[in-house]
N, CA, C and O atoms as a printed pandas DataFrame, in Angstrom:
     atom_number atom_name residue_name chain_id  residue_number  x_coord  y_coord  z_coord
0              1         N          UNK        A               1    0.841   -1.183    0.000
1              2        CA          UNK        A               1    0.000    0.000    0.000
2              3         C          UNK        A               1    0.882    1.240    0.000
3              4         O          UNK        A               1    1.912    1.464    0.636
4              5         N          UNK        A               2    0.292    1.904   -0.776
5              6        CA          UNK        A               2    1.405    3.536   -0.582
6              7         C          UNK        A               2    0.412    4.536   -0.147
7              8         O          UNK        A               2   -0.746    4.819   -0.457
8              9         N          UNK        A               3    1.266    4.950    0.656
9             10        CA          UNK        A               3    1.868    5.890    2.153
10            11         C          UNK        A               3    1.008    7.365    1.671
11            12         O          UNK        A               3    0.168    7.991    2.317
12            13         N          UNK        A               4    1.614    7.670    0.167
13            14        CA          UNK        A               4    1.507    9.203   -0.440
14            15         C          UNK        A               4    0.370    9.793   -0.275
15            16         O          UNK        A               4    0.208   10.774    0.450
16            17         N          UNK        A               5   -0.596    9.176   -1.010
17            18        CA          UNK        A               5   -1.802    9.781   -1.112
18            19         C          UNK        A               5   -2.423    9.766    0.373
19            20         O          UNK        A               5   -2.935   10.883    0.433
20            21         N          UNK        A               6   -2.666    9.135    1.602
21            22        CA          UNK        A               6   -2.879    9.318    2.519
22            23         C          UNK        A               6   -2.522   10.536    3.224
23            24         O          UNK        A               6   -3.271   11.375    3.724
24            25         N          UNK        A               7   -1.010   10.487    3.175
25            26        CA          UNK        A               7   -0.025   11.394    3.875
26            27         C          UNK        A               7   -0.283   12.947    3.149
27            28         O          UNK        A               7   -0.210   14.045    3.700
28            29         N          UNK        A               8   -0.554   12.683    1.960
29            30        CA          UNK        A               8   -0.979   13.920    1.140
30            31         C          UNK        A               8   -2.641   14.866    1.440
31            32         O          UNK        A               8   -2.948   16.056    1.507
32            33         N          UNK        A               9   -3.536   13.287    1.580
33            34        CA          UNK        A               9   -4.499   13.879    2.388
34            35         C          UNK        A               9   -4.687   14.823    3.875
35            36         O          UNK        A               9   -5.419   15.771    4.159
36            37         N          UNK        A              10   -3.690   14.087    4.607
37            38        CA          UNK        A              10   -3.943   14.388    6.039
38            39         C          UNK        A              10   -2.941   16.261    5.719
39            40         O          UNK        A              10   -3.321   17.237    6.366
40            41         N          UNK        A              11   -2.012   16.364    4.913
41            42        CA          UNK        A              11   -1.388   17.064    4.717
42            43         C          UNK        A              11   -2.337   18.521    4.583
43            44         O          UNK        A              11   -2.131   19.607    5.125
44            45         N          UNK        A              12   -3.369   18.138    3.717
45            46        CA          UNK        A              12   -4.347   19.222    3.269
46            47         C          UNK        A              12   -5.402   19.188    4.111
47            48         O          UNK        A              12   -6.076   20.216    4.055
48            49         N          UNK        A              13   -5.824   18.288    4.950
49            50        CA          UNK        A              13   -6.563   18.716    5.732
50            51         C          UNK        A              13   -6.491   19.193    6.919
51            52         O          UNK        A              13   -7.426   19.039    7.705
52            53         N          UNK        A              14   -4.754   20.216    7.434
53            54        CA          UNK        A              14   -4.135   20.917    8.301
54            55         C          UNK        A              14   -3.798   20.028    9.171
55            56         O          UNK        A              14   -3.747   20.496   10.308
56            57         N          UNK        A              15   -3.438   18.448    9.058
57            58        CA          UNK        A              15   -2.967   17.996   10.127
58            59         C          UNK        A              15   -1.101   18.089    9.636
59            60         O          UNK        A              15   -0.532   18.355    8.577
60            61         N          UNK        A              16   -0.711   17.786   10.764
61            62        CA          UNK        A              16    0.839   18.546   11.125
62            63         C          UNK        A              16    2.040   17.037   10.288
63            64         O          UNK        A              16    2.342   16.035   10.937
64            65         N          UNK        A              17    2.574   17.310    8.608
65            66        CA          UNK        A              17    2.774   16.358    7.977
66            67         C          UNK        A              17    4.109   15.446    9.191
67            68         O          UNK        A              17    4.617   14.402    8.785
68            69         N          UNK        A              18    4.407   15.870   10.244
69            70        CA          UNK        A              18    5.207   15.560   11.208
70            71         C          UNK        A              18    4.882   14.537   11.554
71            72         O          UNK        A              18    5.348   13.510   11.061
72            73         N          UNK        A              19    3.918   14.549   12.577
73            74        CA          UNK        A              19    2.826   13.557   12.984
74            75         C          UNK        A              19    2.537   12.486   12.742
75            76         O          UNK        A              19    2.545   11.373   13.267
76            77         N          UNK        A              20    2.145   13.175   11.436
77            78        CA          UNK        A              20    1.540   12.234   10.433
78            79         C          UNK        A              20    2.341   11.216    9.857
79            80         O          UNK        A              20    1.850   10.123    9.579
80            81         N          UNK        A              21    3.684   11.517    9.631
81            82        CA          UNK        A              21    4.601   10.482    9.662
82            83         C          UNK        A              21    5.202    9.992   10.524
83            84         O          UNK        A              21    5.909    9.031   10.224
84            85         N          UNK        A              22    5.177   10.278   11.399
85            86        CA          UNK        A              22    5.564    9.519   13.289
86            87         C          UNK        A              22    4.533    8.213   13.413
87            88         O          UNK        A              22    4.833    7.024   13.526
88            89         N          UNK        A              23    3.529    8.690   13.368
89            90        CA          UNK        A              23    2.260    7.694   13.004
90            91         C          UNK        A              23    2.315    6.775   12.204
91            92         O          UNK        A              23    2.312    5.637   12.674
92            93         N          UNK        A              24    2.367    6.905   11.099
93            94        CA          UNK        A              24    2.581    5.773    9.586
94            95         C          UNK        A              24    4.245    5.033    9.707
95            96         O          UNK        A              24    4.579    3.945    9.238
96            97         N          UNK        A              25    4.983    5.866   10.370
97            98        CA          UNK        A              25    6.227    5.267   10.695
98            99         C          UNK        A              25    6.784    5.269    9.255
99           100         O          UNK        A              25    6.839    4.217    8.619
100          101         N          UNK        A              26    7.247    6.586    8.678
101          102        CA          UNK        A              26    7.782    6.570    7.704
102          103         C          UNK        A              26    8.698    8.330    7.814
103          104         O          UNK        A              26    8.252    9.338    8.362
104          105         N          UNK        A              27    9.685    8.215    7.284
105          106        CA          UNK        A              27   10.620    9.124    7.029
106          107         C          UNK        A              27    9.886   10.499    6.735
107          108         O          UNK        A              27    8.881   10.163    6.110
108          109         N          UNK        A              28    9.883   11.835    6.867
109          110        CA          UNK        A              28    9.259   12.888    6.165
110          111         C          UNK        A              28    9.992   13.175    4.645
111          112         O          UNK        A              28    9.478   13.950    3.838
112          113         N          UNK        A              29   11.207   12.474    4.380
113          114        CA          UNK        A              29   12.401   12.949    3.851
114          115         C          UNK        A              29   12.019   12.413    2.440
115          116         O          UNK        A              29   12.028   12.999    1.358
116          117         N          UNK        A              30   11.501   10.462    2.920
117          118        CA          UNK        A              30   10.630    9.314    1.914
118          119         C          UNK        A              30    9.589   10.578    0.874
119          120         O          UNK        A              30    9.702   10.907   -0.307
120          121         N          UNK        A              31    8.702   10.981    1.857
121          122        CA          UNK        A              31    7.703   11.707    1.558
122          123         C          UNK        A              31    7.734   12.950    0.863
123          124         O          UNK        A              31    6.740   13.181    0.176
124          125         N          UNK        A              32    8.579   13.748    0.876
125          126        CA          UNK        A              32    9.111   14.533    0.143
126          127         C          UNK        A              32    9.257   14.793   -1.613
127          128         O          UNK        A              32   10.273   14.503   -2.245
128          129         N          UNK        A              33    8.452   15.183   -2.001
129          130        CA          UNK        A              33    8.947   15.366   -3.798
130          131         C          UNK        A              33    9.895   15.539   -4.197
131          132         O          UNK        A              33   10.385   16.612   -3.843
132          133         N          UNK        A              34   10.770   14.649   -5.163
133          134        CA          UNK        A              34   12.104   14.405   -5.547
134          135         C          UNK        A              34   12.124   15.792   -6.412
135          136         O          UNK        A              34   11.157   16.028   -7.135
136          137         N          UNK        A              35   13.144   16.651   -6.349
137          138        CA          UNK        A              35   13.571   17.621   -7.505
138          139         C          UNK        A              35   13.957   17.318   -8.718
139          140         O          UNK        A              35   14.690   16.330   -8.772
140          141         N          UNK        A              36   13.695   17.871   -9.782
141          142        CA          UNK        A              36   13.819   17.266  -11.030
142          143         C          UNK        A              36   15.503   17.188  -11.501
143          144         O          UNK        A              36   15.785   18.202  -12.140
144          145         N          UNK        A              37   16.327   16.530  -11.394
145          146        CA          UNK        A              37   17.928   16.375  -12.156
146          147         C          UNK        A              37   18.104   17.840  -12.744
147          148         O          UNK        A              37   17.188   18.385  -13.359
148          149         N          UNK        A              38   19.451   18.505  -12.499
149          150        CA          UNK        A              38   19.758   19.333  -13.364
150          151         C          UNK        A              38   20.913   18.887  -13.958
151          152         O          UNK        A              38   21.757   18.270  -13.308
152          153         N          UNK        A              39   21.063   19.179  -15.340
153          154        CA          UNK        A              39   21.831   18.664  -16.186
154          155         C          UNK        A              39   23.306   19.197  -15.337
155          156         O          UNK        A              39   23.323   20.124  -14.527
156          157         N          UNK        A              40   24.457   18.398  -15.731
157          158        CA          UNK        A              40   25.864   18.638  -14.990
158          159         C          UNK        A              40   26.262   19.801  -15.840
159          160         O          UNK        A              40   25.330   19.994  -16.620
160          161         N          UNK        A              41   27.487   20.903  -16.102
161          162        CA          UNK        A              41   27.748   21.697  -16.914
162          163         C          UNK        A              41   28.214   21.358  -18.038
163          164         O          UNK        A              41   28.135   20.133  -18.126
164          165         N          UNK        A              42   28.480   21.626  -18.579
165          166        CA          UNK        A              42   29.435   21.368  -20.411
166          167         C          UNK        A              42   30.698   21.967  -20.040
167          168         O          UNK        A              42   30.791   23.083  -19.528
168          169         N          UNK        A              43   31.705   21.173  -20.318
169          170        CA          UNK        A              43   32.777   21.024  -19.758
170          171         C          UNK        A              43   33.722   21.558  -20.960
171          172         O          UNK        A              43   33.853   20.442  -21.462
172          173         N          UNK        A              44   34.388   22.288  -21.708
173          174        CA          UNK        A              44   34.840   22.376  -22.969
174          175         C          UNK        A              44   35.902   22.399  -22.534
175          176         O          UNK        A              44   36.172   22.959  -21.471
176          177         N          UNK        A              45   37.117   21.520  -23.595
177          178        CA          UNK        A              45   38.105   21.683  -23.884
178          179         C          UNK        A              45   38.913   23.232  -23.880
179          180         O          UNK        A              45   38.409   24.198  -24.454
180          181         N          UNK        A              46   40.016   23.301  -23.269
181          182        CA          UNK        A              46   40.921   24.830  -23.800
182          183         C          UNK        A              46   41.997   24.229  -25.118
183          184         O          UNK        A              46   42.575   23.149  -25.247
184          185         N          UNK        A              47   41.956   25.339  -25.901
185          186        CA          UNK        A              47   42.529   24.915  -27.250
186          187         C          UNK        A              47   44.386   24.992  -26.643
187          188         O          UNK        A              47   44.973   25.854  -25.989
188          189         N          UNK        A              48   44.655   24.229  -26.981
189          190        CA          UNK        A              48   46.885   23.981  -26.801
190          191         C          UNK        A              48   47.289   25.520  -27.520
191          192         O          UNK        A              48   48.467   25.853  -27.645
C-alpha cells in the first residue's frame, strides 16, 4: 500500500505532515517530492 496519497491527504486537511509520519512510521524525507535532475555543466576543452 502507498503511504503518499494518505499522507498527502492528512497534509491538506491541516494535520501537522510531522505527525503524520511519526504515526505511519515513515521518514518525512521518503515523503518529500524528488527535484527534477539538473543537467551537470558542459565542460569544454581549452585549445593547446
Amino acid at each position: 500500500m502507498t503511504l503518499h496519497p494518505l499522507i498527502e491527504a492528512e497534509k491538506r486537511a491541516g494535520h501537522s505532515l510531522k505527525r503524520t509520519c511519526e504515526l505511519m512510521k515513515v521518514s518525512r524525507t521518503a515523503f518529500m517530492p524528488v527535484a527534477p535532475a539538473r543537467p551537470a555543466p558542459v565542460r569544454r576543452r581549452m585549445p593547446n
